[in-house]
C-alpha positions as CSV (number, residue, x, y, z in Angstrom):
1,X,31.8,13.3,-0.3
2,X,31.6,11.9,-3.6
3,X,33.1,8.8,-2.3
4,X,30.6,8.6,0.0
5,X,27.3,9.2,-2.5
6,X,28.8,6.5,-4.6
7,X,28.8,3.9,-1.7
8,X,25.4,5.3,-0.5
9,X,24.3,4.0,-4.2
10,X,26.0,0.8,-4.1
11,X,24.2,-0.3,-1.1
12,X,20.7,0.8,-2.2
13,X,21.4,-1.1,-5.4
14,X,22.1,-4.0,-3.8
15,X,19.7,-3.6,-1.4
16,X,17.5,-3.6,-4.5
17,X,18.7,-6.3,-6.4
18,X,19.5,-8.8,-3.2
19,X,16.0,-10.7,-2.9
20,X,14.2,-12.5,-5.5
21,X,11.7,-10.6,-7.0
22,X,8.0,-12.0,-5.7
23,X,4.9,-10.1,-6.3
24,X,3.3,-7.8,-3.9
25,X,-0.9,-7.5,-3.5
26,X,-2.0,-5.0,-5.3
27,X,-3.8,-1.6,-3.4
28,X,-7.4,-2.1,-2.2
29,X,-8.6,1.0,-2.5
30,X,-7.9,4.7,-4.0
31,X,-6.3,6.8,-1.8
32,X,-6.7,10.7,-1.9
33,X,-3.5,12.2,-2.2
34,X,-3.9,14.4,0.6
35,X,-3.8,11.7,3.0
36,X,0.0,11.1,2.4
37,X,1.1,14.5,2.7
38,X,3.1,15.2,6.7
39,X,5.4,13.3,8.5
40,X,5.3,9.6,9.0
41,X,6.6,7.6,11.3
42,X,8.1,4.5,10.4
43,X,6.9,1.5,13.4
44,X,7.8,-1.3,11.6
45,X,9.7,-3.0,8.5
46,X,11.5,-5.8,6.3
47,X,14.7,-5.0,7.1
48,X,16.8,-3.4,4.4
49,X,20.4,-2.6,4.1
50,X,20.0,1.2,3.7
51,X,17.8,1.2,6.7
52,X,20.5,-1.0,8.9
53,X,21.1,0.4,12.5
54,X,18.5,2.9,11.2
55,X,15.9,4.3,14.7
56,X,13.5,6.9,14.7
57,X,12.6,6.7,11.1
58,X,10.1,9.1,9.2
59,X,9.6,10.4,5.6
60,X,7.9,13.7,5.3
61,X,5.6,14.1,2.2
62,X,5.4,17.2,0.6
63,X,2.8,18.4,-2.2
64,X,4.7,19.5,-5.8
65,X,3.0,19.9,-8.6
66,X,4.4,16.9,-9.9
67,X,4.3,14.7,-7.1
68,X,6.0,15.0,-3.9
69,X,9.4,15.9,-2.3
70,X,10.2,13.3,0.4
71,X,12.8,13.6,2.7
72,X,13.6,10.0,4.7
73,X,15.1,10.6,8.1
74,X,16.9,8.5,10.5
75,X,18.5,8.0,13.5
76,X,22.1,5.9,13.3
77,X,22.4,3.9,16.0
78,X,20.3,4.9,18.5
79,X,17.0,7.1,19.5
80,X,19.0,10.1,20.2
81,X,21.8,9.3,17.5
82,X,22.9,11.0,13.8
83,X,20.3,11.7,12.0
84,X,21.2,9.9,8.7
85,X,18.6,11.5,5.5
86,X,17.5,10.8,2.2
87,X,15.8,13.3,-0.3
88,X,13.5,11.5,-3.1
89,X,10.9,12.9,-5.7
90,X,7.6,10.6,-5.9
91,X,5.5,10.9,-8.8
92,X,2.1,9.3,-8.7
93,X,1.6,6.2,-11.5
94,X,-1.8,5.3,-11.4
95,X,-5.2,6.8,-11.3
96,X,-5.9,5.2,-7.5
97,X,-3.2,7.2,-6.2
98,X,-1.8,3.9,-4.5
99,X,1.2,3.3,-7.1
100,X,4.7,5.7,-6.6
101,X,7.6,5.9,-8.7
102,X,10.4,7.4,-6.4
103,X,13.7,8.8,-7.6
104,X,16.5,9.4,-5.2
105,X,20.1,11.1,-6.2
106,X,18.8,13.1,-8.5
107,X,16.9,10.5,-10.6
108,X,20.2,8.7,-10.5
109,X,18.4,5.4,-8.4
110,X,14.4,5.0,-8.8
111,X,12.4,2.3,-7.7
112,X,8.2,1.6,-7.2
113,X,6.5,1.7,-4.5
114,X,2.9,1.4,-3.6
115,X,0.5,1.6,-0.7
116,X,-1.2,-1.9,0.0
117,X,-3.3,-0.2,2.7
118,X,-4.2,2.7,4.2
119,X,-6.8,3.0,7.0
120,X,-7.0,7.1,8.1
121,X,-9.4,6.4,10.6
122,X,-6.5,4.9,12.8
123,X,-3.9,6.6,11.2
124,X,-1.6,4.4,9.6
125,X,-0.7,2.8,6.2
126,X,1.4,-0.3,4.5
127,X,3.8,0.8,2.2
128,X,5.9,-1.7,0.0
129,X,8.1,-2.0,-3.0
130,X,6.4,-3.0,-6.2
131,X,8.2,-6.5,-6.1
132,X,6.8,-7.3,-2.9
133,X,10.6,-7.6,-1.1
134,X,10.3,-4.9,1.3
135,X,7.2,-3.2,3.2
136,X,7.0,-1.0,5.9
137,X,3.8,0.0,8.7
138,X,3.9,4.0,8.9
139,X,2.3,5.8,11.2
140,X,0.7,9.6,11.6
141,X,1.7,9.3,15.3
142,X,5.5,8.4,17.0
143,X,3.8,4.9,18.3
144,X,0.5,2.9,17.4
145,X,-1.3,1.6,20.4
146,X,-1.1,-1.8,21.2
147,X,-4.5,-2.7,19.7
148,X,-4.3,-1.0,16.3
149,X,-0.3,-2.2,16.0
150,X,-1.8,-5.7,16.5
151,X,-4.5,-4.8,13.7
152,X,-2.3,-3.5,11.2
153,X,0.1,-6.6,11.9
154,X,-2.9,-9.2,10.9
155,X,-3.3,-6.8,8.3
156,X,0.0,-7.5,6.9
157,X,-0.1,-11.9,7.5
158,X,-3.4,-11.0,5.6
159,X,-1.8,-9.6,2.5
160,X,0.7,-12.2,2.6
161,X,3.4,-10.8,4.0
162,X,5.3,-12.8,7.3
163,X,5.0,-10.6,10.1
164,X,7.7,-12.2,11.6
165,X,10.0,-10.9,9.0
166,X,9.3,-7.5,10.8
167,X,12.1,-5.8,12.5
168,X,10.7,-2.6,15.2
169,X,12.9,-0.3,15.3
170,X,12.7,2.3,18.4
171,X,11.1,5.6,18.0
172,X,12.8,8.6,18.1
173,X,13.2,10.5,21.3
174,X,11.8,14.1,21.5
């Protein structure tokens, strides 16, 4: 088990430390923090070594009085696979809501994390790392139709990011 933790944080630290650092946009608007608690379902992402062979991905956001919990689920593999999970505490850092400090392992591993955009309406959000090297499009709902996907995606060119950088991973099957 230990073994195992101690590999877990060797890859998110590389992970972390693998790409040159490049600036991400910053937020365009406050968010209220309401809006971030529930489930949400990853639909797209830079791929990432943690998240390799990763399907089916969501985060669940749950209020503390802190912050949030966040739990980070997986499927290994496949859509019906192992679920693979991370637990991680997110404490707001700025007064638009938009900036997250996140602590996994016990605070052993954090890293910063803010939402670029956020658009309830159609129910999904940009999430990336500080540094600009990773992002992610989450969703309220398993799938985005084909029109707001396509939205959030010129979204994301927008901002900077290349959408062909993206990886899709499948949903998860109910």
């Amino acid at each position: 088990m230990l073994k195992r933790l101690f590999l877990v944080l060797a890859v998110l630290c590389a992970t972390l430390a693998a790409a040159p650092a490049t600036a991400a946009p910053e937020p365009v608007q406050k968010i209220e923090l309401t809006s971030m608690m529930g489930r949400w379902y990853e639909v797209a992402r830079v791929p990432n070594q943690l998240q390799r062979g990763c399907t089916g991905g969501a985060s669940e956001w749950t209020r503390t009085k802190d912050g949030f919990s966040v739990v980070q689920s997986c499927h290994k593999g496949a859509p019906d696979g192992p679920v693979a999970e991370w637990r991680a505490k997110a404490r707001v850092a700025d007064p638009s809501n938009t900036k997250f400090r996140m602590t996994f392992f016990g605070g052993l591993v954090s890293q910063d994390y803010q939402v670029l955009d956020h658009r309830p309406a159609e129910g999904w959000l940009l999430l990336s790392t500080r540094d600009g090297r990773y992002m992610w499009l989450m969703s309220q709902k398993p799938t985005l139709p084909s029109a707001i996907k396509a939205q959030a995606i010129a979204r994301i060119r927008q901002l900077g990011f290349d959408p062909g950088r993206l990886e899709f991973p499948l949903p998860a099957r109910s």
